[in-house]
C-alpha positions, 0 to 999 in steps of 0.5 A: 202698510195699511195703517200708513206706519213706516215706523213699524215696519222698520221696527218689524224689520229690526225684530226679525232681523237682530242678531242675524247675519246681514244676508238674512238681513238682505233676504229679509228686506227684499221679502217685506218690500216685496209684501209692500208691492203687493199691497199696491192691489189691496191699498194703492199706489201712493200709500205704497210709494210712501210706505217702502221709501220710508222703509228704504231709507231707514235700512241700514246703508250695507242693507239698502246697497245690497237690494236687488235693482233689477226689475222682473215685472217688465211686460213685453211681446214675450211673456204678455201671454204668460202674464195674462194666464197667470192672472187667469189661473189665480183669479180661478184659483181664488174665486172659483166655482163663481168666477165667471159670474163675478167676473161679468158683474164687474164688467157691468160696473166697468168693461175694462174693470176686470180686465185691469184686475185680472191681467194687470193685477193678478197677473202682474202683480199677484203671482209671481214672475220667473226670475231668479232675482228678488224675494218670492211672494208665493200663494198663501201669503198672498192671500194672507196680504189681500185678508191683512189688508183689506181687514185692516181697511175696514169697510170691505167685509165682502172682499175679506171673506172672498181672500178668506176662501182663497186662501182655503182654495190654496189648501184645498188645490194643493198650491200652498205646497209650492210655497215651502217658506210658508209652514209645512203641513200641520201648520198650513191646515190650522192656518185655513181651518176657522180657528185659523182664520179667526186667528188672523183676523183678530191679530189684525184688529189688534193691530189696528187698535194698537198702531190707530190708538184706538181710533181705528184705520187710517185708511178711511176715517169716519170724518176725513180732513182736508 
């Protein structure tokens, strides 16, 4: 998604899928567009609008016809408050003991900043809705899309190191257990140890290297062409 290449996302999906039954294949859809809506909060809109059209219309048709339609982020006077104390429970989860201090410094930048963040985007978009259709995005990949994003980026070292603590805080509060997809125990300990992390941040740059041609990220090149 960073690195703006549906081609390898399409291959992505064609690896995990092959040789899978087309449920898996449905259910494997919906998890990776799923990822993609997310990296709305790391990478944009427009880089998401491209990135999952492209992957749609590369889906096989039976695939792509059996996508869930149904849309479960809609806010109403119903569930506003429940958005907003999502946002809030993920924001402190991440960032705590410094939450309020960080979040004062970005209203000097902004009032609205992180009111827009935390409500809209935390809780919008981060956590995940009650629903009973789609794919679930849980805890720890979550904070695994915010470390793969914004490394992938380049230019964020602050931010990436932030996620990096989110994603421990998910081992140390306990959370990473409401997300069973994600590993079981063993798993989940090595993933937020430092060999872990170090483990994810390199996997990155390999990435980089291999989709960029060694020419870095495509999200903001040194040189930017008109």
């Amino acid at each position: 998604m960073t690195m703006n290449s549906p081609e390898s996302m399409i291959a992505l999906y064609n690896s995990s899928t092959q040789s899978r039954p087309e449920s898996e294949g449905v259910a494997t859809a919906e998890f990776m567009r799923e990822i993609g809506l997310k990296c709305i909060g790391f990478n944009g809109i427009p880089r998401t609008i491209n990135m999952l059209n492209a992957f749609r219309a590369s889906l096989p048709s039976s695939i792509a016809a059996s996508l869930n339609t149904k849309p479960t982020r809609f806010p109403d006077a119903s569930n506003i408050s429940q958005i907003n104390e999502r946002g809030r429970g993920l924001w402190n989860a991440i960032y705590r003991p410094l939450e309020t201090k960080l979040e004062l410094k970005l209203g000097e930048a902004h009032p609205d900043l992180p009111v827009f963040i935390i409500n809209n985007e935390y809780g919008g978009l981060f956590t995940d809705p009650p629903r009973k259709e789609g794919a679930t995005v849980g805890r720890i990949t979550t904070s695994l899309i915010a470390i793969t994003c914004l490394r992938a980026q380049q230019g964020v070292g602050p931010q990436v190191l932030s996620h990096v603590f989110g994603l421990r805080k998910a081992w140390e509060d306990g959370t990473w257990k409401q997300e069973p997809e994600a590993g079981e125990e063993e798993g989940i300990r090595w993933l937020v140890s430092d060999e872990g992390c170090t483990w994810v941040l390199e996997k990155v740059d390999e990435l980089v290297e291999a989709l960029g041609g060694g020419q870095g990220s495509t999200f903001a090149p040194i040189k930017a062409k008109l």
